[in-house]
C-alpha positions in Angstrom: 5.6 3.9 26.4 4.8 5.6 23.4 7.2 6.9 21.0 8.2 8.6 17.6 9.6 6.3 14.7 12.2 7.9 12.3 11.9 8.1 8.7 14.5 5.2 8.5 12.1 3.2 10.7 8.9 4.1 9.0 10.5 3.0 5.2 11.5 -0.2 7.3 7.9 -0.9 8.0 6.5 0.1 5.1 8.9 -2.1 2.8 8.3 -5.3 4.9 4.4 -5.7 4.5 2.1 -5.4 1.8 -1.6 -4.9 3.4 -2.7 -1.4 4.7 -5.7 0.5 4.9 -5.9 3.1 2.3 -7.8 6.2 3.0 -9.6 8.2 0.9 -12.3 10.9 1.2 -15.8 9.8 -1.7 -19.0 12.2 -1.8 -17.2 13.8 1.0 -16.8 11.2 3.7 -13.9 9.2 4.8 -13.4 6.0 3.6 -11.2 3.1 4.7 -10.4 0.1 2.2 -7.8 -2.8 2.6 -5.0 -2.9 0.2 -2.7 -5.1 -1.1 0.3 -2.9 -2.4 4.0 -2.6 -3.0 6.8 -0.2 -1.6 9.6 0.4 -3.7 11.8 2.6 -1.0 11.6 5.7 -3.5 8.9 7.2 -1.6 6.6 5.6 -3.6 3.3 2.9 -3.0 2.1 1.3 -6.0 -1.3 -0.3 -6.1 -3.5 -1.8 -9.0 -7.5 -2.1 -9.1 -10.0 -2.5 -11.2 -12.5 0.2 -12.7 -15.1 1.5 -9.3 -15.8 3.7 -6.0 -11.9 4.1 -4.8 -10.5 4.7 -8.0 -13.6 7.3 -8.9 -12.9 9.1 -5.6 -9.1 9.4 -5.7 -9.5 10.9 -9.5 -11.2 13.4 -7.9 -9.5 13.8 -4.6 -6.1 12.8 -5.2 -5.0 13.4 -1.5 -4.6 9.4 -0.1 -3.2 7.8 3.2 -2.2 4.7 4.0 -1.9 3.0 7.2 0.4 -0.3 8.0 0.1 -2.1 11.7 1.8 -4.4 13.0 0.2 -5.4 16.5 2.0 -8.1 18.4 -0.3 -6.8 21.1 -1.8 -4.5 23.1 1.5 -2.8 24.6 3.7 -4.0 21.2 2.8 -2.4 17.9 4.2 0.1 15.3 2.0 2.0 13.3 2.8 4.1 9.9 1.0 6.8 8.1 1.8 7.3 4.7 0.5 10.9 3.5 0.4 11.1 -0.3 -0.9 12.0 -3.7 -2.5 9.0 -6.1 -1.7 9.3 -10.1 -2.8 6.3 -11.9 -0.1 4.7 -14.7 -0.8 3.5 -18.2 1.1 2.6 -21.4 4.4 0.9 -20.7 5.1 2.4 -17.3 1.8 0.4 -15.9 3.0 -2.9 -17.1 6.2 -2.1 -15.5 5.1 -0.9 -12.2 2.3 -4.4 -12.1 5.6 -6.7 -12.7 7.6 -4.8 -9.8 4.6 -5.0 -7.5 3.8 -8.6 -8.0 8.0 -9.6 -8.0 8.2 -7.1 -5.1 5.3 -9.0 -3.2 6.2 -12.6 -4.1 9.8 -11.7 -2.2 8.7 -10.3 0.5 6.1 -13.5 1.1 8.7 -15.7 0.4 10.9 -14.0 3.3 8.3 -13.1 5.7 6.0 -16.1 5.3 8.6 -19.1 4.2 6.2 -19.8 1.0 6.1 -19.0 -2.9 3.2 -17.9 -4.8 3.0 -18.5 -8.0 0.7 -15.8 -9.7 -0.6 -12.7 -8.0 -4.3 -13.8 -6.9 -2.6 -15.6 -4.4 -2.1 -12.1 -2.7 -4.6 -9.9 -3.9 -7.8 -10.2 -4.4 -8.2 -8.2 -7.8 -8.8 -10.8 -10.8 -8.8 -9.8 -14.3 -11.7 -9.1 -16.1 -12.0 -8.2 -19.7 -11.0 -4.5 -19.1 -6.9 -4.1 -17.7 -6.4 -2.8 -14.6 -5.6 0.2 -13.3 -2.0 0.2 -11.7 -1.7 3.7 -9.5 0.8 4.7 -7.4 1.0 7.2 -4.5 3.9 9.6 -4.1 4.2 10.1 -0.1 4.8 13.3 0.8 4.9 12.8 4.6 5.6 9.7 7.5 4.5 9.6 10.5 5.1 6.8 12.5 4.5 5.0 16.2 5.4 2.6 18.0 4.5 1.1 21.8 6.7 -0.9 23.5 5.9 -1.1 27.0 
């Protein structure tokens, strides 16, 4: 059976990973990327990259989604659709925002997977390069959530 989850349920799943799919629209066609990311429970994803195609498309469209599954198998899985707006961070506030994604991430491995990290390429595949880069967040406006139990 198919069913509904509750706001309660969708901030659940979103807080306990930290890979989805985020979905943006380039030149006018869909596109779907992994990505690592943080959820801070404030309604609020926050992402980093480096300088390229998604981060040209969502300054131009800032209208994102991201989707988080968790498929045990075919008839056990929740799925959550984070509807949102992207703004990208600078100054203080980015360095911020990178520290709470990469703490927020190391805990949640640490729980979930029984295992430190000790820097953040251990979970993400961004590395540094001479130029910063660019922390984001998206502001979710709307959940939607699933989840087949049968």
């Amino acid at each position: 059976m198919i069913s509904t989850l509750n706001e309660r349920e969708c901030i659940n799943i979103l807080g306990n990973n930290y890979i989805g799919q985020l979905a943006y629209i380039y030149k006018g066609k869909p596109f779907i990327v992994p990505l690592t990311y943080y959820f801070d429970k404030k309604h609020i994803i926050v992402g980093y990259s480096d300088e390229g195609h998604k981060t040209m498309a969502m300054r131009k469209n800032t209208k994102v989604s991201l989707q988080i599954l968790e498929i045990k198998n075919v008839d056990n899985w929740n799925s959550v659709l984070a509807q949102g707006v992207y703004k990208e961070i600078s100054g203080p506030d980015a360095k911020k925002y990178l520290h709470e994604f990469a703490t927020g991430i190391k805990d949640l491995i640490l729980k979930k997977e029984e295992r430190t990290v000790d820097s953040i390429c251990k979970f993400s595949s961004k590395t540094y390069t001479n130029k910063p880069p660019i922390i984001f967040k998206i502001t979710i406006d709307e959940l939607i959530g699933k989840r087949r139990v049968y």
